[in-house]
C-alpha positions in Angstrom: -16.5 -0.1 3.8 -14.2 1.4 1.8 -12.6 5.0 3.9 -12.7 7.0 0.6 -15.8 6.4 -0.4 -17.0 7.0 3.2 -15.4 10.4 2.9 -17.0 10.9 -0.4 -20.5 10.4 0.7 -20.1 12.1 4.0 -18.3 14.9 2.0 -21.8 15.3 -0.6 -24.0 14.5 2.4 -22.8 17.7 4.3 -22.4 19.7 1.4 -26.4 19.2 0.5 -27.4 20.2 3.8 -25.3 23.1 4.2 -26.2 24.1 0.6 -30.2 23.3 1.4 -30.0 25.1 4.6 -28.6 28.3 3.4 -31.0 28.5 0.4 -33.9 27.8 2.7 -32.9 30.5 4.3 -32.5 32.8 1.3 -35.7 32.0 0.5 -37.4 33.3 3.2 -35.5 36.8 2.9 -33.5 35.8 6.4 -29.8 36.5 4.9 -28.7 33.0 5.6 -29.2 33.5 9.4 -30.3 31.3 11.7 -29.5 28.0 10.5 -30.7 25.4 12.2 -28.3 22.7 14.2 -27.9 20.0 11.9 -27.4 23.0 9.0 -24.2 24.7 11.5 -22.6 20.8 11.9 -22.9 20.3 8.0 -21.3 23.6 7.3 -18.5 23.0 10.3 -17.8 19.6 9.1 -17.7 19.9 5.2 -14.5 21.7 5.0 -12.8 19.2 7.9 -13.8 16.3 5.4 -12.8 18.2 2.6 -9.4 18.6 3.8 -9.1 14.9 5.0 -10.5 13.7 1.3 -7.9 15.9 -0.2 -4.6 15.1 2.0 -5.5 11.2 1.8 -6.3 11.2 -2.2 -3.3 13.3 -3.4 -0.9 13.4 -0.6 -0.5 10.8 1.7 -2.6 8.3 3.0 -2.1 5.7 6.0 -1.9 2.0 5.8 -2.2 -0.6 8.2 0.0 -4.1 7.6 -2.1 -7.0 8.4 0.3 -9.8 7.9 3.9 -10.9 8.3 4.1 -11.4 4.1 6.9 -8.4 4.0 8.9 -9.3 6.3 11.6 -8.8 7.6 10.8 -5.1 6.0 7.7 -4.7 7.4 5.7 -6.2 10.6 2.2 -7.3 11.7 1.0 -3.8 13.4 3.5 -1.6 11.3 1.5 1.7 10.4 2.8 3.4 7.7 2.3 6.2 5.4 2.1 5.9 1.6 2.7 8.4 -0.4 -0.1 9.3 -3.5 1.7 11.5 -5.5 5.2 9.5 -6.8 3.5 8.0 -9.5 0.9 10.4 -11.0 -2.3 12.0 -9.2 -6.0 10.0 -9.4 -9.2 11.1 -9.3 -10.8 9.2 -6.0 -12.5 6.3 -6.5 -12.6 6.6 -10.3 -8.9 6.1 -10.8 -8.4 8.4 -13.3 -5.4 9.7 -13.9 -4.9 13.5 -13.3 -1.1 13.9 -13.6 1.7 12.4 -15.0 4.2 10.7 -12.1 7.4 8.9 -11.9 7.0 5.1 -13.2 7.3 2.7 -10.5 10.8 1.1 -10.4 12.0 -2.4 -9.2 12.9 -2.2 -5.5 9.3 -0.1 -4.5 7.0 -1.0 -1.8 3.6 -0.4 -3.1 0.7 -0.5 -2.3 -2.1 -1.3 -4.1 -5.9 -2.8 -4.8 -5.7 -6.3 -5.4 -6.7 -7.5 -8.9 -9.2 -10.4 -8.2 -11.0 -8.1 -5.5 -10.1 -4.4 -6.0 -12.0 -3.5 -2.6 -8.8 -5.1 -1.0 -5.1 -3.2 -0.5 -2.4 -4.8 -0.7 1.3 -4.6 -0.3 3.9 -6.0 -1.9 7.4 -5.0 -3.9 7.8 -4.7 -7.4 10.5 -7.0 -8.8 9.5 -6.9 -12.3 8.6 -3.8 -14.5 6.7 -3.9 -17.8 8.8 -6.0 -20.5 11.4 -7.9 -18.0 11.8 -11.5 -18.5 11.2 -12.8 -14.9 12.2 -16.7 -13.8 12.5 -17.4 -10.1 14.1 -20.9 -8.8 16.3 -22.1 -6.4 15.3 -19.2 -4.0 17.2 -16.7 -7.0 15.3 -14.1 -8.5 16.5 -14.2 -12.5 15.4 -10.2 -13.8 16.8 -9.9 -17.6 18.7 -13.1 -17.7 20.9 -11.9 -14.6 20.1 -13.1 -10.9 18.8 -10.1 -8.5 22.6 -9.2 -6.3 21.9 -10.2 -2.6 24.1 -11.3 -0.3 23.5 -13.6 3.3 23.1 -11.8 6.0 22.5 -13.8 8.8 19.5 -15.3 10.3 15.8 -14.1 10.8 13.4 -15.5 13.3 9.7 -14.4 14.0 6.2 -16.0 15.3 3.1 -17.1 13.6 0.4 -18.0 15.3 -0.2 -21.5 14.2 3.6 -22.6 13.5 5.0 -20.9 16.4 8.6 -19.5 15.9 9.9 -19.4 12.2 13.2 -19.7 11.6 14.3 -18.6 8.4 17.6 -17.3 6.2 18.2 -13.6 5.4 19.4 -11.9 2.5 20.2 -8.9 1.6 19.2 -7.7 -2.4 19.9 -4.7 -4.6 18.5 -3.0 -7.1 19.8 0.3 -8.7 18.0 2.4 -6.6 17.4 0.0 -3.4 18.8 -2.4 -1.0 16.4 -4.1 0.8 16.2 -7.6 2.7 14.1 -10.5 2.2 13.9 -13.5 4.0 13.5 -17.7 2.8 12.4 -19.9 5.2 14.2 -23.9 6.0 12.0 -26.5 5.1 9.7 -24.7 3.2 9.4 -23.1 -0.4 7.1 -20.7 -1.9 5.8 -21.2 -5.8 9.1 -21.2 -8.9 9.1 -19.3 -12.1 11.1 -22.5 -14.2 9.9 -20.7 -17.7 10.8 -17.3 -18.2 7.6 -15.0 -18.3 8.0 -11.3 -19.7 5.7 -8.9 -18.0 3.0 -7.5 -20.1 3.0 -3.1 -20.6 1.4 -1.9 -18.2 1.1 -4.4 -15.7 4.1 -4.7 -12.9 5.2 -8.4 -10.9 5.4 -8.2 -6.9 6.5 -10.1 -4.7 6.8 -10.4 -0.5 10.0 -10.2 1.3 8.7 -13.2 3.4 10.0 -15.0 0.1 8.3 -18.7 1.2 5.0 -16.9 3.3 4.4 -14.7 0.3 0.3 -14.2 -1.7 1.9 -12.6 -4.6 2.4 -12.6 -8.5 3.2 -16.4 -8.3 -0.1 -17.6 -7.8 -2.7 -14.5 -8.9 -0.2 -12.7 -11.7 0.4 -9.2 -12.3 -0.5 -5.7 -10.8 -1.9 -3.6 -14.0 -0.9 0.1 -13.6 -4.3 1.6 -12.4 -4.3 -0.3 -9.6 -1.4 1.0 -7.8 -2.4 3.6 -4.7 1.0 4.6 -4.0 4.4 4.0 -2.7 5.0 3.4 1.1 7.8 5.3 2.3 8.0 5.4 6.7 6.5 3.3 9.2 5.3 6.1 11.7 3.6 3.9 14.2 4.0 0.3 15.0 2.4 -2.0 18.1 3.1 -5.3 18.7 -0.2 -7.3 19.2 1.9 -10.6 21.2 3.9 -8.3 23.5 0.5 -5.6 23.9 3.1 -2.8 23.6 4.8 0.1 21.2 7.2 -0.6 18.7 9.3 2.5 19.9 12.1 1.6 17.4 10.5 1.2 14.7 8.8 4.8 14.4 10.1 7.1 12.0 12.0 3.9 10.1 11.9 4.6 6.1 10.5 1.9 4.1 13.3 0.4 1.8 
């Protein structure tokens, strides 16, 4: 179920009761004294889920990362916190837009609700904003008629469950305002842009930094605005699920 819209309810549910309580009350001349249990819980709790609802819809919200797509950037069991405000305030669960952010630039981590299902989050990085011309082939990401900068930077190797270890080659790209790296694996090769595609307004490309082990743009197309949630910005807990143990240096890492 989605956590919001749990809030929500719980946040309406306790408000009734405390409201219903109280004018109960009134109404037999008791001054609001007296309340029954259930009426002192509703009116302890509603402000505690108020304050959650509010911190987690226009502040900052935290995100679990359920596979290895973004590597080597981010891990199975990373936890990391995204933050809601960078590109414009929404109304929960409507979407609306309340405020006017910064646009979302190549290079960002984002998270956001995935188009053919919006009750699933995703995560991904934008590589292609509203009107670029986007090819990708030969493992080189083509933005504008000029490959993405990135240079080698060594080697990369992590586990999957049914392959075992995965050994693959790591790069290094840039963007104006990032550096991030991403990783393509030997033997393998994820879907190629041959024919230049120009991403629609309002709509952004992402892709994974696990380049080759990547559900992205490539096969489902492109993020529209509305659907981004934020932009992730520090891992601030992290357990590793083979070794049954913290991630110690990982916490506190910013998101690239």
């Amino acid at each position: 179920m989605n956590f919001t819209l749990l809030l929500v309810v719980l946040l309406l549910a306790t408000g009734a009761v405390w409201l219903g309580g109280w004018l109960f009350q009134r109404l037999r001349g008791r001054g609001g004294e007296g309340h029954p249990v259930v009426v002192e819980y509703a009116r302890s709790l509603f402000p505690v889920i108020l304050v959650v609802l509010l911190i987690r819809s226009f502040v900052v919200e935290p995100f679990k990362i359920p596979s290895g797509s973004m590597l080597p950037t981010l891990r199975i069991g990373d936890f990391i916190l995204v933050n809601k405000f960078e590109y414009g305030l929404r109304l929960p669960l409507a979407g609306y837009k309340l405020t006017e952010g910064s646009a979302p630039e190549r290079g960002d981590v984002i998270v956001f609700q995935f188009p053919e299902d919006r009750g699933v989050d995703y995560i991904k990085r934008i590589v292609a904003v509203p009107g670029d011309r986007l090819e990708f082939r030969d493992d080189t990401l083509v933005v504008n008629g000029e490959p993405v900068p990135r240079t080698a930077d060594g080697r990369f190797s992590y586990r999957e469950p049914r392959e075992g270890t995965v050994h693959a080659n790591r790069f290094e790209e840039r963007t104006d305002e990032h550096r991030y790296h991403v990783l393509y694996t030997e033997n393998r090769q994820g879907r190629s842009i041959n024919e230049p595609i120009r991403v629609p307004e309002g709509q952004y490309f992402v892709m994974g930094d696990n380049r080759d082990n990547s559900n992205d743009s490539r096969f489902w197309g492109t993020v529209p605005e509305r659907n981004i949630l934020g932009k992730a910005f520090m891992i601030w807990w992290s357990w590793d699920g083979q070794e049954n143990a913290p991630r110690w240096g990982r916490l506190g890492d910013w998101v690239e």
